[in-house]
C-alpha positions in Angstrom: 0.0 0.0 0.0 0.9 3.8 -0.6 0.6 6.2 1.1 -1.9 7.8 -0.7 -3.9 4.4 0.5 -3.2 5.0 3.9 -4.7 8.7 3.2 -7.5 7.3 2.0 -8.3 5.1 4.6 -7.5 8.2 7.0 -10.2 9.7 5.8 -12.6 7.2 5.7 -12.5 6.8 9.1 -12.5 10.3 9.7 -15.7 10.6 7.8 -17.1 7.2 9.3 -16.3 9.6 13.2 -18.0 12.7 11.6 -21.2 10.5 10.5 -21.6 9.3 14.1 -21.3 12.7 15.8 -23.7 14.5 12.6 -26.4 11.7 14.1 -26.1 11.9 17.5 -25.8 16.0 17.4 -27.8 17.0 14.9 -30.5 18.4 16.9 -28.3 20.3 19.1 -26.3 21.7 15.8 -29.4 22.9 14.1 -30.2 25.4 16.7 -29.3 29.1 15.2 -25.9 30.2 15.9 -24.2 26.7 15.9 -24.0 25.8 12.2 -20.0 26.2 12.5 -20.2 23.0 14.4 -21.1 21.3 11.1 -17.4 22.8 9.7 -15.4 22.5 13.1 -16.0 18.6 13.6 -15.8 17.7 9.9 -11.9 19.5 10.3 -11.4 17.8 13.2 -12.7 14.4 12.5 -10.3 14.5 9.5 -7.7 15.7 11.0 -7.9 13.0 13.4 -9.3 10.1 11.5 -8.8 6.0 13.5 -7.4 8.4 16.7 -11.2 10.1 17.0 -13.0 7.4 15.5 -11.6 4.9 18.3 -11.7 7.9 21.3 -15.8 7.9 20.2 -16.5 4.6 20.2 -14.4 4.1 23.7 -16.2 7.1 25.4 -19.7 5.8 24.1 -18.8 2.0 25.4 -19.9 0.5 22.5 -23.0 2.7 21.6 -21.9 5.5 19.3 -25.9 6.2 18.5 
């Protein structure tokens, strides 16, 4: 694998972690005023990709929904 593969795969999980918070949050991000939430977690959930995908699934034992 490349590391444009391992970049990919990154991201996947990064998106995977941002599509877990976007459904447990949405609610709460809808509400006027917090629609950078939207931008700030999809940065971050990139950024951090398997490392904040893991960290969710640990701090929600199991239940990320």
């Amino acid at each position: 694998m490349s590391w444009i593969d391992y970049a990919g795969l990154w991201m996947i999980f990064g998106l995977i972690n941002y599509a877990i918070k976007l459904i447990k949050f949405n609610k709460d991000w809808r509400k006027e005023g917090k629609g950078v939430f939207f931008v700030a977690v999809l940065l971050a959930a990139l950024v951090f990709g398997p490392i904040g995908l893991l960290s969710t699934l640990i701090t929600s034992r199991g239940k990320p929904l």
